[in-house]
Legacy VTK file of the C-alpha trace (Angstrom):
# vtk DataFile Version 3.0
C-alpha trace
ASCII
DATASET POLYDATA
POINTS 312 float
-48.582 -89.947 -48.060
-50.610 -86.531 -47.194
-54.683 -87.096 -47.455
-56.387 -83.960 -47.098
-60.386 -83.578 -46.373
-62.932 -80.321 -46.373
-65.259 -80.833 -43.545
-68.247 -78.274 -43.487
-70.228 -77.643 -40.665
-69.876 -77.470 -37.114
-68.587 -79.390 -34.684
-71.379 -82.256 -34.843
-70.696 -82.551 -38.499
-66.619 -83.073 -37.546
-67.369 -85.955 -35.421
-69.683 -87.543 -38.349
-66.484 -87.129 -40.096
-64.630 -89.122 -37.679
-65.626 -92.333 -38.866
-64.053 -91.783 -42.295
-60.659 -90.332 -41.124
-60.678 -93.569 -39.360
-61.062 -95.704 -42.510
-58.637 -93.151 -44.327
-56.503 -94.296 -41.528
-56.807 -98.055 -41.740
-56.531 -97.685 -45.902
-53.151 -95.704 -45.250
-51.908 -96.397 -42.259
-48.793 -94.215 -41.282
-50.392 -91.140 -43.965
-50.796 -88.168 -42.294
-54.280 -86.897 -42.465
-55.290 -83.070 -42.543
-58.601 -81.284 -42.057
-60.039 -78.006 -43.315
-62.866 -76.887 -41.482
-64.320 -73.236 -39.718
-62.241 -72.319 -36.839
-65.038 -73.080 -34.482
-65.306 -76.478 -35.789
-61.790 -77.554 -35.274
-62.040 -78.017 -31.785
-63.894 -81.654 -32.354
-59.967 -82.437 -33.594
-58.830 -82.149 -29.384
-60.496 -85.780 -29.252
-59.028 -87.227 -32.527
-55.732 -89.055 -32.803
-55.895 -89.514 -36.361
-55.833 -85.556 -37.768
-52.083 -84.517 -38.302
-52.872 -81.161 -38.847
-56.317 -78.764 -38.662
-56.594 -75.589 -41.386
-58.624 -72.698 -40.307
-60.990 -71.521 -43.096
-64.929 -70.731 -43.664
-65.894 -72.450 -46.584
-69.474 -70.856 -46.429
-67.725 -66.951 -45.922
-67.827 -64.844 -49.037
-63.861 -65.209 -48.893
-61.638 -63.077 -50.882
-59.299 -63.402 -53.805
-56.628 -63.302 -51.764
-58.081 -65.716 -48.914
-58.816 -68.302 -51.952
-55.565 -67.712 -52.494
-53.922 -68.575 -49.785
-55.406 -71.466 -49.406
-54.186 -72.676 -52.318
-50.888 -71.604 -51.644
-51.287 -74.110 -48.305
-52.681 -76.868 -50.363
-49.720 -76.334 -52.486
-46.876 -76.520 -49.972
-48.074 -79.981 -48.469
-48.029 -81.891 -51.466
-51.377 -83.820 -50.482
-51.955 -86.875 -53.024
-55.826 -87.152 -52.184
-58.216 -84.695 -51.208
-62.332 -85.490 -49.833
-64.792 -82.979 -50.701
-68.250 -84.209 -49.642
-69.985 -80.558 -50.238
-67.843 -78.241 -51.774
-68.510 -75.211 -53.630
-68.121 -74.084 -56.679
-65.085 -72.062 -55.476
-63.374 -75.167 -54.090
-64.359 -77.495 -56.680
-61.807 -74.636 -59.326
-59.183 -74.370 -56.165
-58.829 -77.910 -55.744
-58.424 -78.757 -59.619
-55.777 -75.861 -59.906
-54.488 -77.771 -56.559
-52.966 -80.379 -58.586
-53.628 -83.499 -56.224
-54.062 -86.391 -58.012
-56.546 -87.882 -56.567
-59.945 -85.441 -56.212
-62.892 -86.955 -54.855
-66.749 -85.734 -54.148
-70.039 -86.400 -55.552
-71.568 -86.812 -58.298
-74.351 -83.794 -58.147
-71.809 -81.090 -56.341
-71.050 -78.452 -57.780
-68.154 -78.263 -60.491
-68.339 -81.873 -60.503
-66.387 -82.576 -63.480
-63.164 -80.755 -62.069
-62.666 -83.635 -59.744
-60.990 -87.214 -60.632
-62.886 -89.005 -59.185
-66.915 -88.970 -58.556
-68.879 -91.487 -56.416
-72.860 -91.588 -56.750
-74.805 -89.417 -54.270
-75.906 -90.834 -51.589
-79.648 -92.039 -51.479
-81.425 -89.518 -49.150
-81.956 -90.362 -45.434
-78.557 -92.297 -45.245
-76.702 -92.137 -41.879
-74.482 -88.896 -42.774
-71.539 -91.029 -41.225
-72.176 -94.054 -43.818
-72.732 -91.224 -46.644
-69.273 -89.342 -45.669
-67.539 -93.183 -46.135
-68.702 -93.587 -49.251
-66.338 -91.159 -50.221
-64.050 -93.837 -49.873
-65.405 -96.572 -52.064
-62.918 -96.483 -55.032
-59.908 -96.467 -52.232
-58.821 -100.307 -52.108
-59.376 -102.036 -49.074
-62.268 -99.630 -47.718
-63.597 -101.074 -44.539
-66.992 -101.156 -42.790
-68.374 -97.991 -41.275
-66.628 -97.732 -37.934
-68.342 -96.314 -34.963
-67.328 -92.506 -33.975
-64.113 -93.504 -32.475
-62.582 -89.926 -30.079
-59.387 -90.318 -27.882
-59.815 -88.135 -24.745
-57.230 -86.252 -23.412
-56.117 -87.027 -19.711
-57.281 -83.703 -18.552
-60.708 -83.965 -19.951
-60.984 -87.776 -17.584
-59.657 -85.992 -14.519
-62.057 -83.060 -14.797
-65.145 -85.731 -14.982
-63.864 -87.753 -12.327
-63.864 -84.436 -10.576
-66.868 -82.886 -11.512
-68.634 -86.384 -10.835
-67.425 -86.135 -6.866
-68.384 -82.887 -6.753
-71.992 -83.208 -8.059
-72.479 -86.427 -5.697
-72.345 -89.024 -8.819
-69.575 -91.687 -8.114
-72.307 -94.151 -6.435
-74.098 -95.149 -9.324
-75.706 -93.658 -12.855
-77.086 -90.510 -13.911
-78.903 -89.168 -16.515
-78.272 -85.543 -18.181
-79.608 -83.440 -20.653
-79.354 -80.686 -23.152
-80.975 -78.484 -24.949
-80.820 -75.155 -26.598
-82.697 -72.313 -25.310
-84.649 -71.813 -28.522
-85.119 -75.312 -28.699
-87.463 -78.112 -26.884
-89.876 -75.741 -24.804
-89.498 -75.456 -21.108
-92.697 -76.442 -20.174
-92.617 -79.887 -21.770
-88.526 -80.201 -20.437
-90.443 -79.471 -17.236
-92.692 -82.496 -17.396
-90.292 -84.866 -18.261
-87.915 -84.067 -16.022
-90.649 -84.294 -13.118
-91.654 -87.381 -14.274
-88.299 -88.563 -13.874
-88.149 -87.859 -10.365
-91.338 -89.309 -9.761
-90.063 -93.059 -11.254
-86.552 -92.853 -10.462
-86.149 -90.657 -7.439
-82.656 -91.840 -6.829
-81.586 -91.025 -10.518
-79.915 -87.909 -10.609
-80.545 -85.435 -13.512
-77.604 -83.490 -14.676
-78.339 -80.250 -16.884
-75.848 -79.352 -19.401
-75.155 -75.746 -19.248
-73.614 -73.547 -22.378
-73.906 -69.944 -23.931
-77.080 -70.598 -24.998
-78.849 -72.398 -22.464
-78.323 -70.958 -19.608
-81.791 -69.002 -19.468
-83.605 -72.511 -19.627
-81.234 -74.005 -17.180
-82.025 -71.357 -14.660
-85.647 -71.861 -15.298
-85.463 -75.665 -15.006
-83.683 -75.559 -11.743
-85.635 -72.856 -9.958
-88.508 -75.085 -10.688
-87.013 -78.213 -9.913
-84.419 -77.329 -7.203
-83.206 -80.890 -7.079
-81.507 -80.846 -10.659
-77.960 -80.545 -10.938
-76.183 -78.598 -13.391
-72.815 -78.750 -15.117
-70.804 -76.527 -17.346
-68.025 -78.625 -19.504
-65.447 -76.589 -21.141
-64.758 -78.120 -24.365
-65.656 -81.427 -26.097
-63.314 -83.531 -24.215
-64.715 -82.510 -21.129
-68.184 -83.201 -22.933
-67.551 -86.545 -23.822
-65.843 -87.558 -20.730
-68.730 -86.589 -18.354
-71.397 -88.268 -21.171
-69.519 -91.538 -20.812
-70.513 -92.371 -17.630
-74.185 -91.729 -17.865
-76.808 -94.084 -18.025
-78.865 -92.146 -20.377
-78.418 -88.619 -22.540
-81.640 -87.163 -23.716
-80.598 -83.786 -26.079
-82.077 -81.821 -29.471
-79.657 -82.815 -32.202
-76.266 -81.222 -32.547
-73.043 -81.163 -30.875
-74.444 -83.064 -27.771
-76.431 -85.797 -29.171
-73.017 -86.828 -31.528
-70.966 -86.258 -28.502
-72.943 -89.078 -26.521
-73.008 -91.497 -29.604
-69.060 -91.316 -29.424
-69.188 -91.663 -25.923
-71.133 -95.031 -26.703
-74.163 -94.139 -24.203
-77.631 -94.847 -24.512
-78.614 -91.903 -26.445
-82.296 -90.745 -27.064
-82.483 -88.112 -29.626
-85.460 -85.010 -29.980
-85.348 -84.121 -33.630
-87.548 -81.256 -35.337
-87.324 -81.527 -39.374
-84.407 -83.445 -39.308
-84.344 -87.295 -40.049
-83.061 -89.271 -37.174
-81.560 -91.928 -39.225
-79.471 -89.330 -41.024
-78.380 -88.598 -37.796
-77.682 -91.591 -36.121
-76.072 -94.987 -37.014
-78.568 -97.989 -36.268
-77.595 -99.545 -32.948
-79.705 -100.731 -29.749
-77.890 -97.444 -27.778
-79.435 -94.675 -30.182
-82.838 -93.420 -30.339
-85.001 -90.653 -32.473
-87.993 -89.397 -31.873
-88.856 -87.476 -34.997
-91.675 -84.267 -34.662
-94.826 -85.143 -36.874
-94.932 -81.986 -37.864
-91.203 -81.248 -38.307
-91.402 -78.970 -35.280
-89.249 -79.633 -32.254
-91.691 -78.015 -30.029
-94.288 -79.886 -31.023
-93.262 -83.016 -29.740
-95.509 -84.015 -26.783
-93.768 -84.890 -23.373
-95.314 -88.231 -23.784
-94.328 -89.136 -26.332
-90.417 -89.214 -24.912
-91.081 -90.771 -21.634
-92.990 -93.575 -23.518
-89.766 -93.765 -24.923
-87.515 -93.793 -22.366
-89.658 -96.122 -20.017
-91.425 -98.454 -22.429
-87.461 -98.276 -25.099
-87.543 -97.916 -28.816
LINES 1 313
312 0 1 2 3 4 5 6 7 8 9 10 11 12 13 14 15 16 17 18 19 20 21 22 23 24 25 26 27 28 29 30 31 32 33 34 35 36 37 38 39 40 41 42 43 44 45 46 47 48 49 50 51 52 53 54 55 56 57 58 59 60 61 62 63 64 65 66 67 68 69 70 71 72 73 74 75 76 77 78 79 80 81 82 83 84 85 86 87 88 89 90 91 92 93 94 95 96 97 98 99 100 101 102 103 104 105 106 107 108 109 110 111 112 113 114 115 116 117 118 119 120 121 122 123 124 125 126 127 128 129 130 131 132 133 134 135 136 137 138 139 140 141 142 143 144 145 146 147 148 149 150 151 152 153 154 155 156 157 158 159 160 161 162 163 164 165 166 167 168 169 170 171 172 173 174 175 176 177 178 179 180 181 182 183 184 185 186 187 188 189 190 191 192 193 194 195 196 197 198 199 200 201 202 203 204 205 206 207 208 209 210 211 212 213 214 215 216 217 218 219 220 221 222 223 224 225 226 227 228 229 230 231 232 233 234 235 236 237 238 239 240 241 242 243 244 245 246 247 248 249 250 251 252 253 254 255 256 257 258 259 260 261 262 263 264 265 266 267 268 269 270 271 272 273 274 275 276 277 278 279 280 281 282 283 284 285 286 287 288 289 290 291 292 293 294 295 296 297 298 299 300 301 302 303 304 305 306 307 308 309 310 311
């Protein structure tokens, strides 16, 4: 059996997605799964065992004829007998009915709706995205209990963190790191935590997760805080495998804050006008703390450490 699902979004959404792919996996064992998502999404698939094969293709672009055509010429060729849709368009919901697979799934508000076989009520708004992606599954027999984000690292990915651990001084004991976006959580309130930090737990290191678009707040943080460390992971794997041995991960949402719930640490979430239980399944490891006034930047500094040294 071939299973095909659209995933939308970026790489945070893919590893909401996991959890799903790993019932679909369970259901059918021995199917082969495949994923269409954006090319710069399909990189959350390096840390998934379960994905057979990963499809290239924007589903938000203003794609061609011909490009909508060629998908459906790949759909085609596999011979896929069920195919999950939890947002499509109404361009997908007409390529997937001219498709042919006979088993269509999605939601009963999307678009085009009535083109698929087989609708499942929306989800009730706030659900966990993860729990809201497996109901999907709920007319499949057998469909399990939400797993937990479930990633397989590759070996590389564990050497480099054993690696990058030794070299930052961290193979005697825990460490906590975080992220954030340059246009995200202002420095001036990172800079207060952070301190604060040091202050308590002087022996803790602090590890800065450095990307594209942080490295203008990184540079700040550490000029004014010489003692921070810093780290540059290339690639999710790499990500995940230097997350997993933290004692604590404190990140905006996005790609980071999903990376440390699959890497099962204690995770505590800033979140703007996002919900944090959308965002996050309900376990003792995860923690939001939601902006009053739905802006990041407006969450005070004490309001996290109150967090982090007085919990949840």
């Amino acid at each position: 059996m071939r299973i095909l699902a659209f995933v939308p979004g970026g790489i945070a959404d893919q590893l909401l997605f996991f959890p799903t792919l790993s019932a679909l996996n369970a259901i059918y064992p021995g199917s082969k799964i495949d994923v269409v998502a954006e090319s710069r999404s399909l990189a959350a698939y390096q840390v998934s065992q379960v994905v057979s094969e990963k499809i290239p293709f924007d589903l938000t672009a203003r794609n061609s004829l011909s490009d909508w055509g060629n998908l459906l010429g790949i759909v085609r060729d596999r011979e896929y007998e069920i195919v999950l849709a939890p947002r499509p368009t109404l361009s997908l919901s007409l390529l997937l009915w001219l498709s042919g697979i006979p088993t269509r799934i999605s939601y009963a508000d999307v678009p085009g709706a009535n083109l698929f076989t087989t609708i499942v009520p929306t989800p009730v708004t706030g659900t966990y995205i993860a729990a809201a992606n497996q109901q999907l599954l709920d007319t499949l027999p057998s469909s399990e209990t939400l797993p937990e984000i479930k990633v397989n690292l590759p070996e590389t990915a564990l050497d480099w963190s054993d690696a990058e651990r030794k070299r930052l001084d961290l193979s005697n004991g825990g460490y906590v790191v975080m992220y954030s976006m340059a246009a995200g959580y202002p420095t001036n309130s990172w800079e207060t935590i952070l301190q604060d930090f040091q202050k308590k737990q002087p022996d803790l290191p602090i590890v800065l997760l450095q990307d594209a678009q942080n490295a203008a707040l990184v540079a700040a943080l550490t000029d004014r805080i010489p003692a921070l460390k810093t780290s540059q992971p290339m690639g999710l794997g790499q990500i995940i495998a230097l997350l997993a041995g933290a004692s604590l991960v404190l990140t905006v949402e996005g790609e980071v804050l999903q990376s440390a719930i699959a890497a099962q640490t204690f995770t505590l979430g800033l979140f703007g006008a996002s919900d944090p239980a959308t965002r996050m399944p309900t376990s003792d490891r995860c923690v939001g703390i939601k902006s009053s006034t739905n802006k990041l930047a407006d969450i005070a500094p004490a309001t996290v450490l109150e967090r982090v040294w007085n919990g949840g």
